[in-house]
C-alpha positions as a printed NumPy array, in Angstrom:
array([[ 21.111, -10.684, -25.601],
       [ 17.906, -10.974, -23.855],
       [ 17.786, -10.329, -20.083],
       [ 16.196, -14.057, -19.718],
       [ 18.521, -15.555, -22.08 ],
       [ 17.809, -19.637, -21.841],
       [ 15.619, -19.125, -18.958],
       [ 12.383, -21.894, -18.664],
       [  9.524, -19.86 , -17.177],
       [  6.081, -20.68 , -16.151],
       [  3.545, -18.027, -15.834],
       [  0.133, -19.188, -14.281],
       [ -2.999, -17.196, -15.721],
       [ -0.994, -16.157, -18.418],
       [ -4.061, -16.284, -20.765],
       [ -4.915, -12.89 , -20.434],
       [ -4.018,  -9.515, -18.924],
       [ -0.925,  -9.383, -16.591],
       [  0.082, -13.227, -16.831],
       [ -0.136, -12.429, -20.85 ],
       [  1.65 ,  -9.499, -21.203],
       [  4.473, -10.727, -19.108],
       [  4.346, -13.654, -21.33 ],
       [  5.236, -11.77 , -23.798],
       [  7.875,  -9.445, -22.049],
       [  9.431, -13.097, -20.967],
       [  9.545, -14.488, -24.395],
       [ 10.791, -10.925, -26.118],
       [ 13.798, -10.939, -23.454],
       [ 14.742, -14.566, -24.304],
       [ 13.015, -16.992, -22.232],
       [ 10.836, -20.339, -23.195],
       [  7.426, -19.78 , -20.848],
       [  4.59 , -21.956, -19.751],
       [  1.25 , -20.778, -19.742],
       [ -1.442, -21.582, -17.946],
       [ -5.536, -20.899, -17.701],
       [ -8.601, -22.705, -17.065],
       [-10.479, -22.15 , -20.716],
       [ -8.824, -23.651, -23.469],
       [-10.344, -21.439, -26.103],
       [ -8.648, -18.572, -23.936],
       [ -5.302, -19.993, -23.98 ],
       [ -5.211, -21.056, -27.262],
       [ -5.759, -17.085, -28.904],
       [ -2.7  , -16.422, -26.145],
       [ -0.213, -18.423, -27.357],
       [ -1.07 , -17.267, -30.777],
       [ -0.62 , -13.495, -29.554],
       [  2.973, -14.488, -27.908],
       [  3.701, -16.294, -30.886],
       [  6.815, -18.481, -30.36 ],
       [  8.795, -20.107, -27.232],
       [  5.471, -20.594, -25.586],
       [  3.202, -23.81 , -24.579],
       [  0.01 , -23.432, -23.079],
       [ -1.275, -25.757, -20.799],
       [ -5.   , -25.857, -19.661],
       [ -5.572, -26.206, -15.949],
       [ -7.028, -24.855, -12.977],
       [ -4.268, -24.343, -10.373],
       [ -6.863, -24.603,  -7.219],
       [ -7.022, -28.571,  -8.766],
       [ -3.973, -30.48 ,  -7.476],
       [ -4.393, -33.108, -10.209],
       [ -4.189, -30.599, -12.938],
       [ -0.56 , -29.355, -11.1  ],
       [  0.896, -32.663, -11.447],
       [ -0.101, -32.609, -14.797],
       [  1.175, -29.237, -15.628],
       [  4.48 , -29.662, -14.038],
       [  4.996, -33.489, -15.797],
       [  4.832, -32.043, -18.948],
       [  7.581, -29.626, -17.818],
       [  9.744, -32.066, -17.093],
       [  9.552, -34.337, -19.817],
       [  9.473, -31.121, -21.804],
       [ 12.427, -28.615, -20.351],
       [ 13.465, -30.285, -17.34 ],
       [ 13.914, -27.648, -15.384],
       [ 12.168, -24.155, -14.081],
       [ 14.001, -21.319, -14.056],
       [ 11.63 , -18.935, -13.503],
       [  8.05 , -19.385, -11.714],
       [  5.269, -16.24 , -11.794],
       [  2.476, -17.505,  -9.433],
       [ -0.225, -15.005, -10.959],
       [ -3.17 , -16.856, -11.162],
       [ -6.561, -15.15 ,  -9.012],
       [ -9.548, -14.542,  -8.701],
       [-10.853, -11.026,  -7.429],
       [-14.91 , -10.903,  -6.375],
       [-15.943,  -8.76 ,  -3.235],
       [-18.898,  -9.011,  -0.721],
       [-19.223,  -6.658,   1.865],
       [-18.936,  -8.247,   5.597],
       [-22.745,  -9.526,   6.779],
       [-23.256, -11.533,   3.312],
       [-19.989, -13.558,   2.584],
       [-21.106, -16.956,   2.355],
       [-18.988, -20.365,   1.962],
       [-18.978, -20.285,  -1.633],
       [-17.434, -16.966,  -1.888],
       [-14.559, -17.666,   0.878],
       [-13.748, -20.87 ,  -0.501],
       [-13.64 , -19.772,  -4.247],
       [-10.721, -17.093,  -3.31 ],
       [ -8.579, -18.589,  -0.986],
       [ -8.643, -21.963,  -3.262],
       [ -7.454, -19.889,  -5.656],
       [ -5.321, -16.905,  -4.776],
       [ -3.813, -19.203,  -1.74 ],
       [ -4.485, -22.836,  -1.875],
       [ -3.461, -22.568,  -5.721],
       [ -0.525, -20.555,  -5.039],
       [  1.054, -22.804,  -2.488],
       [  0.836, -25.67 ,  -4.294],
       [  1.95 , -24.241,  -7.534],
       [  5.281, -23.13 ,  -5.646],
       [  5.3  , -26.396,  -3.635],
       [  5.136, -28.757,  -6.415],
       [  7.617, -26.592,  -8.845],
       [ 10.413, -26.832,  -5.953],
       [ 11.67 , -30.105,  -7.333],
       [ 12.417, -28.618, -11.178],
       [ 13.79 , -25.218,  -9.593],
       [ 17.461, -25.044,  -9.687],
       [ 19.995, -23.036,  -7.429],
       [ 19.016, -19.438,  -7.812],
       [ 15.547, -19.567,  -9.203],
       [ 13.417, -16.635,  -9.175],
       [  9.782, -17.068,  -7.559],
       [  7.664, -14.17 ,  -8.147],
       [  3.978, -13.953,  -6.446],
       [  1.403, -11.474,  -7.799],
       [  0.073,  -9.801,  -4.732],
       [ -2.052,  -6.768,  -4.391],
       [ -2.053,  -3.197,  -2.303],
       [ -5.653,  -4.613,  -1.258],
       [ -3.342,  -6.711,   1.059],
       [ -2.   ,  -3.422,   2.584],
       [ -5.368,  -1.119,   1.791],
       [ -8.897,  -1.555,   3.617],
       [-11.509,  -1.002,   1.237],
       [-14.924,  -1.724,   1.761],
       [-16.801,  -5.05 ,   0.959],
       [-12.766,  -6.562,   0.227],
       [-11.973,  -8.427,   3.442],
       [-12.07 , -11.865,   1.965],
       [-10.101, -11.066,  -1.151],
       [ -7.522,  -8.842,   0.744],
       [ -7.284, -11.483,   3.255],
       [ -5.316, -13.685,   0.313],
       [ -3.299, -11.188,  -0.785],
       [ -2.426, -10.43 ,   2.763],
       [ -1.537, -14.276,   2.739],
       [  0.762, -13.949,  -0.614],
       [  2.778, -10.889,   1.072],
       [  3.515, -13.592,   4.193],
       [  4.169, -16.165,   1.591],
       [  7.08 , -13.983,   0.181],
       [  8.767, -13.874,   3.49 ],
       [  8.417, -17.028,   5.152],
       [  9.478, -18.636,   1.484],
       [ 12.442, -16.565,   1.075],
       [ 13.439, -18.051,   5.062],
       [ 12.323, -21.551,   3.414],
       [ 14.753, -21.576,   0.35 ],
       [ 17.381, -19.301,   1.686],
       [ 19.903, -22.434,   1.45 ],
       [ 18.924, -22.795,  -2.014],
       [ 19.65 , -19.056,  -2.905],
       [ 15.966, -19.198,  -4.497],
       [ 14.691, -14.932,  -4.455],
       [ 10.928, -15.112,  -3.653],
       [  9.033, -11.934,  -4.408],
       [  5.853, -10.114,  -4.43 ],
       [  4.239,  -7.658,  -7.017],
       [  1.388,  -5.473,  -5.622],
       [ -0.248,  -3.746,  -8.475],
       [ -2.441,  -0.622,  -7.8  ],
       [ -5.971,  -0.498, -10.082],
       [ -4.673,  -1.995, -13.294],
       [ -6.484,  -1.742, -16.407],
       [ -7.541,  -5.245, -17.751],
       [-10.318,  -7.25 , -18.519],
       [-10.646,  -8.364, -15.09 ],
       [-11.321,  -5.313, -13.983],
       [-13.379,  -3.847, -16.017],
       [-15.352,  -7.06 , -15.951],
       [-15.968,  -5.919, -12.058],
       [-16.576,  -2.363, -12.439],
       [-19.046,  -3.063, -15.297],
       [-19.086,  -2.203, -19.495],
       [-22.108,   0.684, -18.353],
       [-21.991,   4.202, -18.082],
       [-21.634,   3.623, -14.245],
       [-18.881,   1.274, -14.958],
       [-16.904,   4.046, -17.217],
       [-17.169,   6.21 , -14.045],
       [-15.836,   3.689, -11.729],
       [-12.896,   3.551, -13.971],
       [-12.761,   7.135, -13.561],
       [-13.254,   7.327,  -9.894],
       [-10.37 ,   4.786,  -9.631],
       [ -8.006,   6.532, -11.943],
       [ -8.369,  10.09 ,  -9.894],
       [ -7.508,   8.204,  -6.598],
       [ -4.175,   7.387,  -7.983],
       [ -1.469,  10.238,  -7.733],
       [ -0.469,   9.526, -11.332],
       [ -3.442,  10.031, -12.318],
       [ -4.46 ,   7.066, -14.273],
       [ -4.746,   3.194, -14.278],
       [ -1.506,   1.222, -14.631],
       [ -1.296,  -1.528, -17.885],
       [ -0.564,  -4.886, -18.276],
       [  2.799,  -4.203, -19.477],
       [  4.108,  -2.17 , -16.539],
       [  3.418,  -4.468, -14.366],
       [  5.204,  -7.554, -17.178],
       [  8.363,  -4.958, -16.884],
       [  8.459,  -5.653, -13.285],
       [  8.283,  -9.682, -13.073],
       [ 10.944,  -9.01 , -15.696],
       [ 13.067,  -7.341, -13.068],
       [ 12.233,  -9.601, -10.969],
       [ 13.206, -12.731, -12.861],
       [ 16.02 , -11.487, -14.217],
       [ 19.783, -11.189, -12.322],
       [ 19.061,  -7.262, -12.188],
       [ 17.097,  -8.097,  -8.807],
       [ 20.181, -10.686,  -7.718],
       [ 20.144,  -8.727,  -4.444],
       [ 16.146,  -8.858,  -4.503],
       [ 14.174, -10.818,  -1.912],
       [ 11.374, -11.193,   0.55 ],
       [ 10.086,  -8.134,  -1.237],
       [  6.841,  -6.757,  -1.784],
       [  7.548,  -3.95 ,  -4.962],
       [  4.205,  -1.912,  -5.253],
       [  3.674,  -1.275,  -8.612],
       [  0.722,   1.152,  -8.33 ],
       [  1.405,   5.256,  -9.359],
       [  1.782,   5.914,  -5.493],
       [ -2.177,   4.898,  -4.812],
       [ -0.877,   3.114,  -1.07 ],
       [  1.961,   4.686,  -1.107],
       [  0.766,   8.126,   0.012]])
C-alpha cells in the first residue's frame, strides 16, 4: 500500500520541476493528482511523463476565472480534495532603485495573490483532515541582494502557514510550508543562464551549501509526500527547510 492510498491531490505548477516530480512521487504512492500550468504544450508532455492517475488542467492561478474552472472540474470529476500543494511561482529579481510596477505586481499575483485564492477556493472540496502544503523558500528567511520583492512573497507564504493552520484548526486541516534551498531545475538554471558564467553560478551556489551541492526535484517531492501523508499527522504551522543546511548555519 501506497502512503497516499485513495488520496485526490492537486498540485499547482506541476508541469515541470518540483510540482512534476512530486506529481509523480504522489501518483507512485497511490494518489489521483491534478495538475496545473499555464502552457498547454507544457502540461501535456507532463502528464505523459507521470503517466496514469493524472489530469492536467491549463490555467494560470494569478486568474480567478481560471480557479473556478480548475476546481469545477474537480468536483464534477473527484468530488473531493484530499490533498492541495500550492507550488505555483514565479522567481525574477531586481535590485532595490529599479523595481518597477510590472515586476511587483507579476510576483505577488503569483506567489501570493495566486496562492490565496487557490487555498481559498479549494476549502469547500477539502474534507476533515486535509493536508495543505505551501512551497515557500529560505529567500523568505535569507537577505540576498536584488531579492526583496520575491522574498517579500515567500515571507508572505511562511505567515500564510500559520495564520491558516489558526484558520482551519476546527477543521483539523495541517497547513505547511516547504522552503527549498538552491534547487536544481529548469527554473533556475533559466535565471542563472545556459553560459559559461551561468555554469559558474551554479557552482558558486552549490559551494555555499554545506552539502555541497544543489538539491533535486525529487527531494523536495519526498517531502510534500511527508507532508501529505498521515506520517506528518502531528505536523502543522510548519516551515520544513529542505535546503543541505544553506540557512540553517
Amino acid at each position: 500500500m501506497g502512503k497516499l492510498d485513495g488520496k485526490i491531490a492537486l498540485i499547482t505548477g506541476g508541469n515541470s520541476g518540483i510540482g512534476l516530480a512530486t506529481a509523480k512521487r504522489f501518483v507512485k504512492e497511490g494518489a489521483y493528482v491534478f495538475i496545473t500550468g499555464r502552457r498547454q504544450s507544457n502540461l501535456d508532455e507532463a502528464v505523459k511523463q507521470v503517466g496514469s492517475n493524472v489530469t492536467g488542467v491549463q490555467g494560470d492561478v494569478a486568474k480567478l476565472d481560471d480557479l473556478d474552472r480548475l476546481f469545477a472540474q474537480i468536483k464534477k470529476e473527484k468530488g473531493k480534495l484530499d490533498i492541495v500543494f500550492a507550488n505555483a511561482g514565479i522567481a525574477t529579481y531586481a535590485p532595490l532603485g529599479s523595481i518597477d510596477e510590472k515586476h511587483f505586481d507579476s510576483i505577488f499575483n503569483a506567489n501570493v495573490k495566486g496562492m490565496l485564492f487557490t487555498v481559498q477556493k479549494a476549502l469547500p472540496l477539502l474534507p476533515e483532515g486535509a493536508s495543505v502544503i505551501l512551497n515557500a523558500s529560505i529567500v523568505g528567511s535569507k537577505g540576498f541582494a536584488a531579492n526583496s520583492v520575491y522574498s517579500a512573497t515567500k515571507a508572505a507564504v511562511r505567515s500564510f502557514a500559520r495564520t491558516w493552520t489558526t484558520d482551519l484548526k476546527g477543521r483539523r486541516i495541517r497547513v505547511n510550508a516547504i522552503s527549498p534551498g538552491p534547487i536544481d531545475t529548469e527554473g533556475l538554471r533559466g535565471l542563472v543562464g545556459s553560459d559559461e558564467v551561468g555554469q559558474e553560478r551554479l557552482k558558486g551556489l552549490s559551494s555555499m551549501v554545506p552539502l555541497g551541492r544543489l538539491g533535486t526535484s525529487d527531494e523536495i517531492a519526498k517531502v510534500a509526500v511527508f507532508l501529505a501523508s498521515d506520517d506528518s499527522s502531528f505536523v502543522t504551522g510548519a516551515e520544513l527547510f529542505v535546503d543541505g543546511g544553506f540557512a540553517q548555519v
